[in-house]
Residue, then its C-alpha position, 0 to 999 in steps of 0.5 A: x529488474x523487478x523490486x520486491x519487498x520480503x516481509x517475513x510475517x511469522x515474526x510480525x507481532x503487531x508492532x506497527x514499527x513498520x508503519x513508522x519506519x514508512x511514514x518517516x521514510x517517506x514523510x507521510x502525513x500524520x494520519x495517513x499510512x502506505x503500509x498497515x497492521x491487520x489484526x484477525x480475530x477467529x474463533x470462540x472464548x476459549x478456543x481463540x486464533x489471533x492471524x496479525x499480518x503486515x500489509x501494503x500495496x502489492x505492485x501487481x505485474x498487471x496492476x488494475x488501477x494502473x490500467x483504469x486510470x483515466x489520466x495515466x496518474x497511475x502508472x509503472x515506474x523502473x523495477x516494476x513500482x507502482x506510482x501515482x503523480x498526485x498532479x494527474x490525478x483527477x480523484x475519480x476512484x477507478x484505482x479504489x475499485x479495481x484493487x482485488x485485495x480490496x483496501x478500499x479506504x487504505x489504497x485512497x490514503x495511499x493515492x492521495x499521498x503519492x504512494x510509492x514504494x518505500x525505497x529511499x530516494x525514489x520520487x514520483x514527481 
């Protein structure tokens, strides 16, 4: 069995009640976010597109930081979750560089706090 998470992002308006909902669920600490709102601005006064996009860890099927990590602090949980025990972690940056959807500071926040997916009960430690 694989989790998935099904976010329908042509009602996302940018709220960010998604980021609170995680940060609640999960007890993240206060300026420290496993999921973010993207706001994309294209175009020219006043022919303006705004794209707005929930965003987060994909827990990819073969998941680079999982493979880089030096430690195995990176690593897949049952249903395909990837988790990182803070314990191993030695705060190389091997995960940060390998992510291909390039969140580079948002995936260090989500090390650093013991990322995992937001599904109740779910501990990685």
């Amino acid at each position: 069995m694989r989790y998935a998470m099904a976010v329908d992002t042509r009602k996302c308006v940018g709220c960010s009640d998604c980021v609170v909902a995680c940060q609640t669920e999960n007890n993240v600490p206060i300026g420290f976010c496993r999921d973010w709102v993207v706001e994309v601005m294209d175009g020219t006064y006043p022919q303006l597109e705004m794209e707005i996009r929930s965003e987060r860890c994909n827990h990819c099927v073969n998941a680079p930081c999982v493979r880089c990590c030096p430690t195995g602090a990176s690593h897949f949980a049952d249903g395909g979750i990837v988790l990182v025990e803070r314990n191993k972690c030695i705060g190389c940056g091997a995960c940060i560089a390998s992510c291909p959807y390039d969140q580079g500071t948002l995936i260090l926040q989500v090390m650093l706090i013991n990322a995992h997916f937001a599904f109740t009960g779910l501990k990685a430690d």
